[in-house]
Structures are given as C-alpha cells and as structure tokens.
C-alpha distance (Angstrom), angle and dihedral (degrees) to the residues before:
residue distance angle dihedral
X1 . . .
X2 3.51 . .
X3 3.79 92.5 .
X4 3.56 92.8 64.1
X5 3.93 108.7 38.1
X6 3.94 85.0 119.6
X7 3.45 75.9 85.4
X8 3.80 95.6 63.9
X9 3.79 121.5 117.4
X10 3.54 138.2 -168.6
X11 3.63 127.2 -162.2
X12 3.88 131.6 -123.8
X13 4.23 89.6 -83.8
X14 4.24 89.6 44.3
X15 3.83 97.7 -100.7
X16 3.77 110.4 151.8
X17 3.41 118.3 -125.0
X18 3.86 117.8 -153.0
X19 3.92 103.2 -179.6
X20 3.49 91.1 95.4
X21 4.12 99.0 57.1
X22 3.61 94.0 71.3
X23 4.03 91.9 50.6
X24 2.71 136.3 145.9
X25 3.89 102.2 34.4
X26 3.89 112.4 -112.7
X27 3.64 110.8 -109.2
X28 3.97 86.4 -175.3
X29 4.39 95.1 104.0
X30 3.89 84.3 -150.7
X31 3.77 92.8 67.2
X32 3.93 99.8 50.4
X33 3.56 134.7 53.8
X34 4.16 110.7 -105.6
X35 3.34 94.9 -120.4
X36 4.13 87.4 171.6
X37 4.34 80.9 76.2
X38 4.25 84.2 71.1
X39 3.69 105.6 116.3
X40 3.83 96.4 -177.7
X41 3.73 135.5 66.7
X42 3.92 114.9 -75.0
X43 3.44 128.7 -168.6
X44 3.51 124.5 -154.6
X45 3.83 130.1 -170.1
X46 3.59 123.7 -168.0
X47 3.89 144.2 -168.8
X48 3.49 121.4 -145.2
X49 3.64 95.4 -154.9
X50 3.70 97.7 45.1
X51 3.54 98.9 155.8
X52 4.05 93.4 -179.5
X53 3.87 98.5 44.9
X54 3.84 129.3 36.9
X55 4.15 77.5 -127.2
X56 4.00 95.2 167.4
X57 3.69 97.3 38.7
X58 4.05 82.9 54.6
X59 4.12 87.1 46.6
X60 3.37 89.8 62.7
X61 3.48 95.1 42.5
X62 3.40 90.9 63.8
X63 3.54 105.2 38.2
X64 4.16 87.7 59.6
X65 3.84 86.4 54.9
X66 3.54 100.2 55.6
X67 3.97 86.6 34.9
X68 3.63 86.5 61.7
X69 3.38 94.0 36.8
X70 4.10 100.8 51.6
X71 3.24 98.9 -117.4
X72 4.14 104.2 92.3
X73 3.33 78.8 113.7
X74 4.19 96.7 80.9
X75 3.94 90.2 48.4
X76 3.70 124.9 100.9
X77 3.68 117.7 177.2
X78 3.64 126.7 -170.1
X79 3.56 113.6 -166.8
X80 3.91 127.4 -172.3
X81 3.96 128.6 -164.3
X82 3.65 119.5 -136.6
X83 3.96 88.7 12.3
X84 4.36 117.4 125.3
X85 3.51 135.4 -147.4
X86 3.87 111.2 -64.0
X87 4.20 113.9 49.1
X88 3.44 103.1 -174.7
X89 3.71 139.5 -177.6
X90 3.76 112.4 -62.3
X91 3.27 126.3 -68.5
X92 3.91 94.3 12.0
X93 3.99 106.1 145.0
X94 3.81 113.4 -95.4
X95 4.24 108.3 -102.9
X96 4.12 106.4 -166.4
X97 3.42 84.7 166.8
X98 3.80 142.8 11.5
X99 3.78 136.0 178.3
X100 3.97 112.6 -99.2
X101 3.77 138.9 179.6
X102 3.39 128.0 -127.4
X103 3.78 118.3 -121.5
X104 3.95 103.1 -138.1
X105 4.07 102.1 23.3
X106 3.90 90.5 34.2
X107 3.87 81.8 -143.3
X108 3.83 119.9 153.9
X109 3.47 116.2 -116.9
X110 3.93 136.6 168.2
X111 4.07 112.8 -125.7
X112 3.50 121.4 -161.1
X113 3.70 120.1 -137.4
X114 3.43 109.4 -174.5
X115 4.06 144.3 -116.0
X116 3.25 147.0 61.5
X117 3.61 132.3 -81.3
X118 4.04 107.1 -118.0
X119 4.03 91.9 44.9
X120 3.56 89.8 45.6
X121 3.44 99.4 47.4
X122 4.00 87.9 49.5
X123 3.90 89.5 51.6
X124 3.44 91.1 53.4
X125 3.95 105.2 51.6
X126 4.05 80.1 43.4
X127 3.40 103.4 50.6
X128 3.95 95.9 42.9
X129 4.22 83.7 55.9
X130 3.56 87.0 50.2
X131 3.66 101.7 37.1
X132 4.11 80.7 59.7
X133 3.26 94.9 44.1
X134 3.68 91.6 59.6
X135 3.53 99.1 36.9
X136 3.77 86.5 62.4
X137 3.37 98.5 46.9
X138 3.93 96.3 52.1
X139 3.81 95.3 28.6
X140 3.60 111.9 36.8
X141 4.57 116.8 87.8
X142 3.57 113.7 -166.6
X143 3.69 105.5 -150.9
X144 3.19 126.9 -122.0
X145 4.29 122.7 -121.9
C-alpha cells in the first residue's frame, strides 16, 4: 500500500480517499486469495460509492474466480448505487466520513467513505432482510423426528 499512495486522493473538503490504493486489481494469482477454491455459499454486499475500498472492482474480481472456478453458483452479491463503505444494521446513522488515525504518523485525518444518506439507508434495511434471509437458508437444520 505504501508503494502506491501516489494514488491517494482527497476530496474538495480534504477527506482522503483510499479506494484508489488498492487499484488496479492484481491479476498476479500469488498476490490474492483464490477465492474461486470456496466450496460454500458466500454472500457478498457491495457499495457503489465505496470511497475507502475499490468494493465493486473487488466484486467482480471475485465473481470471475468462482466463474472460472465452477462455483459462481455459491455467490450472492447485493450491490447498492450511491451506497459507501460501512452498511450496517438498520437504522444505524449514516457516517460519510469519520475522523481516523494513521497507523505509522499517528496523524489525524478525516476519511471519506462514501454515499449518500437515502440510498444508504435503503441498502441497509434491505440487506439486513436479505442477509437473514440467507442466513436461514444456508444455516438453519430442521431436525428430523
């Protein structure tokens, strides 16, 4: 990461925006996980507007490894425009940005995280009913009398 933090941006009120450090995507296989080698249902949710992680560039990503692999079939992805970085539970206040502390400087810094409050609220009462949803239907035995 520290190799590429030419890459760094800041917006227009000096919020750093990290999305672009991990860009573009390593094609190398011997610098990513294989994530096509998951033999169980996964379940991915994404924001479009992830302004701290290039999180639908990585989507894809992963949906091209299990594609190749044969196993797209175990992947669920739930993607939401105008949403940021951190989908929470529902009803969890909106954060676009937050103060943060950098590791090695200990500087304080503002990060931006992306999206906007109406779509992000939506994506998290939906993806909390879905997350459920598919909890229950990979989780949950009925036993057998």
């Amino acid at each position: 990461m520290k190799t590429n933090l030419n890459k760094l941006k800041v917006d227009e009120n000096n919020h750093l925006i990290w999305r672009n450090l991990m860009l573009p995507i390593p094609t190398d296989p011997d610098k990513k996980v294989n994530v096509g080698n998951i033999r169980c249902p996964l379940l991915l949710i994404v924001g479009e507007d992830d302004q701290n992680w290039p999180a639908p560039e990585c989507a894809v990503d992963i949906e091209n490894m299990m594609k190749k692999a044969g196993n797209d079939h175990l992947l669920t992805k739930l993607s939401y425009p105008g949403t940021g970085h951190l989908i929470e539970t529902p009803y969890s206040p909106h954060t676009r940005f937050s103060n943060f502390m950098l590791a090695d400087s200990r500087e304080k810094v503002i990060v931006l995280w992306g999206g906007e409050t109406k779509p992000h609220a939506f994506a998290q009462e939906d993806s909390w009913r879905r997350i459920l949803k598919f909890l229950e239907r990979h989780l949950y035995q009925r036993s057998v009398l």
